[in-house]
C-alpha positions, -999 to +999 in steps of 0.1 A: +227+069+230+214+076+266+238+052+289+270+033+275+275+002+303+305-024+303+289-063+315+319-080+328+316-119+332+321-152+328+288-162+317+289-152+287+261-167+270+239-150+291+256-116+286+253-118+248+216-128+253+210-096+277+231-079+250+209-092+222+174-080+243+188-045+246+197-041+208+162-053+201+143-036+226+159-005+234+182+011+204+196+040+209+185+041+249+215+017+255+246+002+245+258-027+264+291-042+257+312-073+269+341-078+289+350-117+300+373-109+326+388-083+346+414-074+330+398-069+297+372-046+314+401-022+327+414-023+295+382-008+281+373+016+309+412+029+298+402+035+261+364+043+267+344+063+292+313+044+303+282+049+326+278+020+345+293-013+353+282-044+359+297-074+370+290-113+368+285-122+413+317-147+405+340-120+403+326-102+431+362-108+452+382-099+421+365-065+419+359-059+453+401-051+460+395-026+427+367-007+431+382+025+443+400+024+403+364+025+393+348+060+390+310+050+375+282+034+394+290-007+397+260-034+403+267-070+410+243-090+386+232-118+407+210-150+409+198-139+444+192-108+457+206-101+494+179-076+520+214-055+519+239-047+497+272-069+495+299-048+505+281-016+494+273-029+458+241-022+445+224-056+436+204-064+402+184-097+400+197-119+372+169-141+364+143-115+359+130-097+328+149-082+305+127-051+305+130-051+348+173-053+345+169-023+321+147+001+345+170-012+372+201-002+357+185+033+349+179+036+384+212+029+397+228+058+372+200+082+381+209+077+416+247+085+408+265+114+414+272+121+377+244+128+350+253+139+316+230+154+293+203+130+280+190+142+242+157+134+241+148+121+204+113+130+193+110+112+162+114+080+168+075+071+169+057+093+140+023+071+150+025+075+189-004+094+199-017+113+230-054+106+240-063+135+265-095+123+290-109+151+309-146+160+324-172+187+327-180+172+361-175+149+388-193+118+384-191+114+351-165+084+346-134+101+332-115+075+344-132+044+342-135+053+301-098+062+300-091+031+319-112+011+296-101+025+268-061+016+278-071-018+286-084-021+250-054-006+233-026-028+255-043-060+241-025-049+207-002-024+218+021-011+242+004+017+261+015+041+288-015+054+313-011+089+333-033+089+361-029+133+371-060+131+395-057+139+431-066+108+442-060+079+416-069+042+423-048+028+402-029-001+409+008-015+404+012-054+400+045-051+392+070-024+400+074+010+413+042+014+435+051+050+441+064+058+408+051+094+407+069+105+436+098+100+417+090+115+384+079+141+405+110+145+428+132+146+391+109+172+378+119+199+402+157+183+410+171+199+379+193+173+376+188+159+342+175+127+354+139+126+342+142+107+312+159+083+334+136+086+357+104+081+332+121+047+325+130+030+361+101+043+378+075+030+353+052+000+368+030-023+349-005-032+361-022-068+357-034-063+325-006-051+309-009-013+309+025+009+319+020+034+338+029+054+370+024+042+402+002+073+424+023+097+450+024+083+487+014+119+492-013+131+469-002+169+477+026+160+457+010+168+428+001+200+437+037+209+433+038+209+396+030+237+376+029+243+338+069+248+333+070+209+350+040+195+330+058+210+299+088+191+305+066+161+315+051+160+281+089+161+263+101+136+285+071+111+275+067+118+241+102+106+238+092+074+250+090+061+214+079+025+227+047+035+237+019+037+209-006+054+230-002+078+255-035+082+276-038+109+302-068+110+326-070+143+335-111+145+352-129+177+357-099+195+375-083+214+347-064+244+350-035+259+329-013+229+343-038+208+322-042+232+296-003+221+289-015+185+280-044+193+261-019+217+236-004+184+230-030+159+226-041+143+193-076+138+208-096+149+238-121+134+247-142+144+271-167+122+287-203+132+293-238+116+308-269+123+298-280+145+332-293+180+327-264+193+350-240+173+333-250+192+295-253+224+309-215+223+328-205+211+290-216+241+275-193+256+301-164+234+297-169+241+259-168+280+262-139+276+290-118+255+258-127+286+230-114+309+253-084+290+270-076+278+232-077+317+219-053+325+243-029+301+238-032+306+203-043+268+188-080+257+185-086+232+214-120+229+207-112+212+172-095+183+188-123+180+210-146+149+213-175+136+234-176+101+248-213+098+261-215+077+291-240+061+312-262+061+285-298+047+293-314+044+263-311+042+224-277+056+211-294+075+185-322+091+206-299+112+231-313+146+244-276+164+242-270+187+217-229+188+219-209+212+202-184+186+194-187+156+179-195+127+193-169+097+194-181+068+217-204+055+241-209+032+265-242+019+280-250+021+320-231-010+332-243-028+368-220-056+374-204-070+408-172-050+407-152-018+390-130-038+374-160-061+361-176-024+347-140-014+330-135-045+319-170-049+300-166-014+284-132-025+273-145-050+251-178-035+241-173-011+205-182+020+221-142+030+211-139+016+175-147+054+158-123+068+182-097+046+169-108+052+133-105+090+134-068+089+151-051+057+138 
């Protein structure tokens, strides 16, 4: 169990509803009990230790005159939420969803002064799988197929999406609109707060795909190296809620990306049809033997090609590629990106690779 947290209210029909949610949705990420009143709540903090406490707003006066007998992070859970803090009580919205009080109270014990050792369980999703999106070159559209291709999955599944380019696009409707920074700022804090962290700072986009909002400061990413991509990849694959895990990685790889591409299931790298573009493909090929012998494991037989931009007949392409090829996707005109991604998304230029990893 990652967080144990006491609820103390009245309201108790909507406590054992929240209480219900949390079994269902989160098992063994946190335990939520039930205290009605004050007194029963001290009585537990006596016999238990807890994490965090949280308290119905209608007994914010009772707990107010007690707080300094309180030694864990406290929230008030209430119906509206205040520009600042009531009486230096952090504030979590009542009526919103059950998956938005959950990264909320994540944050608040992240942000506490005490973290204990989170265990990170690894086999709680045998089928989740890591899709790995990278590029022999600019230009190609690593990203718009990685994007289409999560787009297709979070129809049916739940699917996170890690933007690692320089300068991603991608965009939050709801959530942490910075979320990186903060993964990034638990990665080298050495507190033992990035599986927290991986959990309150994840956003959702419009059509459903989690993910993590880009840095405010794309140099940020520059700080990482391969010990903090490492940890990265155990913190995520621990996320046993996600199906998918799709990285877009692009045509920057170095031995930072060399640490996702270990751990993938499938990479796929995306290609067009341009003389350049086959002949940096060899490249990228004879970069993957080599990279692959040192590191002991043969990236090149988890490697794919996703043919993009394709002009002409499927079958009649003038690439000869090493690997095999998985997908394609015609040259798409339409009004807008999101139009392009959208179209590819529904098209069946992905159905083999979800054939060959499923």
């Amino acid at each position: 169990m990652w967080i144990k947290a006491v609820f103390c209210t009245r309201d108790v029909v909507y406590a054992e509803r929240l209480i219900s949610f949390f079994d269902r949705e989160y098992v063994n990420k946190i335990e939520l009990n039930l205290c009605p009143t004050i007194e029963s709540f001290f009585d537990y903090i006596g016999q238990y230790t807890i994490d965090i406490a949280l308290f119905g707003e209608e007994l914010e006066e009772e707990i107010q005159k007690r707080l300094k007998d309180i030694s864990c992070p406290c929230a008030l859970i209430t119906e509206q939420i205040y520009e600042t803090n009531i009486h230096g009580l952090t504030q979590i919205g009542k009526f919103q969803k059950g998956d938005a009080i959950y990264k909320d109270i994540f944050e608040l014990y992240s942000s506490g002064k005490r973290v204990k050792q989170i265990s990170l369980n690894h086999s709680g999703n045998e089928m989740q799988k890591i899709y790995a999106f990278i590029s022999a070159s600019g230009g190609s559209g690593t990203s718009t197929i990685a994007k289409a291709y999560a787009r297709r999955c979070a129809s049916y599944d739940k699917v996170l999406y890690l933007d690692l380019g320089l300068f991603s696009c991608t965009e939050v409707a709801e959530g942490n609109a910075n979320g990186m920074d903060e993964v990034i700022r638990a990665l080298k804090s050495r507190r033992n707060i990035l599986p927290l962290k991986l959990v309150s700072a994840v956003a959702k986009t419009r059509d459903r795909i989690f993910t993590y909002g880009p840095c405010s400061n794309t140099c940020n990413l520059l700080e990482l190296n391969a010990e903090d991509i490492r940890n990265l990849i155990s913190g995520l694959t621990a996320l046993s809620e996600y199906k998918k895990i799709i990285v877009d990685i692009g045509a920057s790889i170095s031995w930072k990306e060399i640490e996702f591409l270990k751990s993938a299931d499938a990479v796929i790298c995306v290609a067009d049809e341009s003389e350049i573009g086959d002949r940096k493909f060899r490249k990228l090929y004879e970069f993957m033997e080599n990279a692959g012998n040192k590191e002991g494991i043969r990236l090149v037989k988890k490697m794919f090609v996703f043919r993009n931009k394709i002009r002409q007949d499927y079958e009649s392409g003038s690439a000869n590629y090493q690997s095999g090829v998985i997908g394609w996707a015609p040259w798409v005109l339409l009004d807008s990106y999101d139009a392009v991604v959208d179209r590819i998304a529904q098209s069946d230029s992905f159905n083999n690779l979800e054939i060959s990893n499923d």
